[in-house]
C-alpha positions as a LaTeX table, in Angstrom:
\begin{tabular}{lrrr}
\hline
Residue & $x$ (\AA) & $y$ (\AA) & $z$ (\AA) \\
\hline
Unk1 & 0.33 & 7.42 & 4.01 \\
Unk2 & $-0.83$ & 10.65 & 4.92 \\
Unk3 & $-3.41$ & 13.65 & 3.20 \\
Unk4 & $-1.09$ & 15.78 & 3.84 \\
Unk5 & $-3.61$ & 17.94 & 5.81 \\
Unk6 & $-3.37$ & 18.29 & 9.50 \\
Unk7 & $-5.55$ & 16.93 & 11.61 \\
Unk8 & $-6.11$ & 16.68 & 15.48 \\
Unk9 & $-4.88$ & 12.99 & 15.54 \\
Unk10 & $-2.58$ & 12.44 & 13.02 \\
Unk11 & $-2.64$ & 9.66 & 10.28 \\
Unk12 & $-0.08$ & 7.68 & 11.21 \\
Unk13 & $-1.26$ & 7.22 & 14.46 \\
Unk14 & $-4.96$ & 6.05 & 12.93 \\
Unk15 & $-3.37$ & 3.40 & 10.56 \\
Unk16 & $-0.90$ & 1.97 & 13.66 \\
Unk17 & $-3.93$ & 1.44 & 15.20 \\
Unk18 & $-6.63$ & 0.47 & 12.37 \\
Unk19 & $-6.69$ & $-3.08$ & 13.74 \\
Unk20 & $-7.58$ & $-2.09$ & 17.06 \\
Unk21 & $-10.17$ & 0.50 & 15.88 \\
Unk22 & $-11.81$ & $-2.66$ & 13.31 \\
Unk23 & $-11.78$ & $-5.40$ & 15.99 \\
Unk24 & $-13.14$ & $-2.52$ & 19.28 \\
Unk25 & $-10.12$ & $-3.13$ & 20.92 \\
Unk26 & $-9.72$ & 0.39 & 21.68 \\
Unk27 & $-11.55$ & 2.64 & 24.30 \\
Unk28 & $-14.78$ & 4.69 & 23.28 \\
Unk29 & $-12.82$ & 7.86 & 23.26 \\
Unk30 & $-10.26$ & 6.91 & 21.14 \\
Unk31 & $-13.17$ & 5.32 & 18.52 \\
Unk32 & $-14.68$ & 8.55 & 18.46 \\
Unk33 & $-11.42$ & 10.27 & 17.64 \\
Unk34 & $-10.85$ & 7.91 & 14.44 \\
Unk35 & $-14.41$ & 8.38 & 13.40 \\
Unk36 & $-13.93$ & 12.22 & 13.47 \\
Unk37 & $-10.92$ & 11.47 & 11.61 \\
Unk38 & $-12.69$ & 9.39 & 8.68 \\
Unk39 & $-14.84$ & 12.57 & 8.60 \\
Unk40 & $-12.22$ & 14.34 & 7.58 \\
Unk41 & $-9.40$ & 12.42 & 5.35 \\
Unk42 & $-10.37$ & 10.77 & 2.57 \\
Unk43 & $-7.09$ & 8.64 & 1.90 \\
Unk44 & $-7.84$ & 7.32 & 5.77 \\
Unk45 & $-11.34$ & 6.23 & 5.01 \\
Unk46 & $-10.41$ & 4.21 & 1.93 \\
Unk47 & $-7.49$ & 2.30 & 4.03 \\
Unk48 & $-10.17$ & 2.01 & 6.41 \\
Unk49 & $-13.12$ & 1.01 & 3.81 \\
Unk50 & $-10.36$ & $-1.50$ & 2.43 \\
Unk51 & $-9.37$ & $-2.98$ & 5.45 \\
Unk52 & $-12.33$ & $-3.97$ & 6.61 \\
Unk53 & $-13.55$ & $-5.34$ & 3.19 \\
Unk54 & $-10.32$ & $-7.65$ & 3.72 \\
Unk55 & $-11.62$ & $-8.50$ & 7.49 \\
Unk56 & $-15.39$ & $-9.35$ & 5.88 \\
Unk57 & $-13.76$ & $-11.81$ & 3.23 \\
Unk58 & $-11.15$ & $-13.29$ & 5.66 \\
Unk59 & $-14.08$ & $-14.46$ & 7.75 \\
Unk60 & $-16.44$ & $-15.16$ & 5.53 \\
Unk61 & $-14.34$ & $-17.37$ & 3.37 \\
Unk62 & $-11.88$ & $-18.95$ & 6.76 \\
Unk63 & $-14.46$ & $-18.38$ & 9.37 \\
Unk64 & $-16.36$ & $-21.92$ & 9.60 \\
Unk65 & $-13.62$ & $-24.15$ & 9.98 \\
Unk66 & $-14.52$ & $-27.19$ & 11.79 \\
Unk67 & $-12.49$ & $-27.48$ & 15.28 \\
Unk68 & $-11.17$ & $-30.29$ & 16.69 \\
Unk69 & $-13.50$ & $-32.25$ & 19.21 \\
Unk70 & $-12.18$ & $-31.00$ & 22.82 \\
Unk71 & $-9.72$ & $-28.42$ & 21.54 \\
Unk72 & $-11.70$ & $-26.13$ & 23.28 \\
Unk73 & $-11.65$ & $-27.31$ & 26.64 \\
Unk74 & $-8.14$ & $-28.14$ & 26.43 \\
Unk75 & $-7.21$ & $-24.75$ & 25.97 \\
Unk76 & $-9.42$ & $-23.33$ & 28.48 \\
Unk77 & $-7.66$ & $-25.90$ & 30.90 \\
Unk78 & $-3.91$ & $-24.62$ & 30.14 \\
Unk79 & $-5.18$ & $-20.95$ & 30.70 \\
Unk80 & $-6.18$ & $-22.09$ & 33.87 \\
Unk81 & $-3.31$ & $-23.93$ & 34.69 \\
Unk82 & $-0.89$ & $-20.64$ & 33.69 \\
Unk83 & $-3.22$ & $-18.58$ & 35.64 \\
Unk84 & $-2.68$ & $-20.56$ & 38.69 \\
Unk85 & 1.03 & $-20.69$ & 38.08 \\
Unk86 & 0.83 & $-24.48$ & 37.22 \\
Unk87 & 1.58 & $-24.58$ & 33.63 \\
Unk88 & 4.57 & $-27.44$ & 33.01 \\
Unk89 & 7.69 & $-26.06$ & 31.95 \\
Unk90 & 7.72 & $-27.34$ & 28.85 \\
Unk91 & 4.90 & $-26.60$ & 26.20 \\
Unk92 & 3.25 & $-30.16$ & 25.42 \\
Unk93 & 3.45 & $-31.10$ & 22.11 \\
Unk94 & 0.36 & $-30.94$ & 19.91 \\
Unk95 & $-1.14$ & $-33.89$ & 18.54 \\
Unk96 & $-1.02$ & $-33.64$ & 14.54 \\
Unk97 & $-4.11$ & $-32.49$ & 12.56 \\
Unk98 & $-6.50$ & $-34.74$ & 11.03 \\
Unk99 & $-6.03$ & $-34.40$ & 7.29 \\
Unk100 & $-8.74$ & $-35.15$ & 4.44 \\
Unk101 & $-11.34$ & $-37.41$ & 5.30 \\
Unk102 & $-10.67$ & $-37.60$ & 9.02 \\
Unk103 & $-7.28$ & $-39.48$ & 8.65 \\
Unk104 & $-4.09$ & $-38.65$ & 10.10 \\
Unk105 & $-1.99$ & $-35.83$ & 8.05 \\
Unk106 & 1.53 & $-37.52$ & 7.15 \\
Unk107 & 4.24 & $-35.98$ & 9.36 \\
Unk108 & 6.22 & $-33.64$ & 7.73 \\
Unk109 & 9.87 & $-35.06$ & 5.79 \\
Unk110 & 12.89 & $-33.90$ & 7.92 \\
Unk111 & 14.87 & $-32.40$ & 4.68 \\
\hline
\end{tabular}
């Protein structure tokens, strides 16, 4: 998608990197060259506007899923473990998700 118009960073580069801009995963400088950019291209703004509508919904609808009970720390302990160059070879395997009501989910059929 593009206006059409020229502008001093192009569009395609601002919707490659939309993601980045919406989560400030990008440096200050580069922010300020998107916001410029809003400023200027309507079509841009509305991808943005959109975008981050989608972002808003995802989390409020998906964002307050309970986690499981130590998942936390057991992740934090294999990042620790690849940091140090300790990590086992071979990925362990999860443990399967509770389903409803606490209970076990059934395991999936082998078709």
């Amino acid at each position: 998608m593009s206006c059409g118009k020229p502008h001093e960073t192009d569009c395609s580069e601002v919707l490659d990197h939309l993601y980045e801009y919406l989560d400030r995963e990008m440096p200050e400088g580069e922010c300020v060259k998107f916001e410029v950019h809003f400023e200027e291209c309507s079509p841009c703004l509305e991808k943005y506007g959109l975008e981050k509508a989608v972002k808003k919904l995802v989390k409020r609808c998906c964002g307050s899923d309970d986690v499981p009970a130590g998942l936390r720390s057991k992740v934090l302990t294999r990042i620790e473990l690849i940091r140090a160059g300790e990590a086992p070879e071979h990925p362990v395997e999860a443990e399967p998700a509770p389903g409803p009501a606490g209970r076990e989910a059934a395991p999936a059929d082998p078709a």
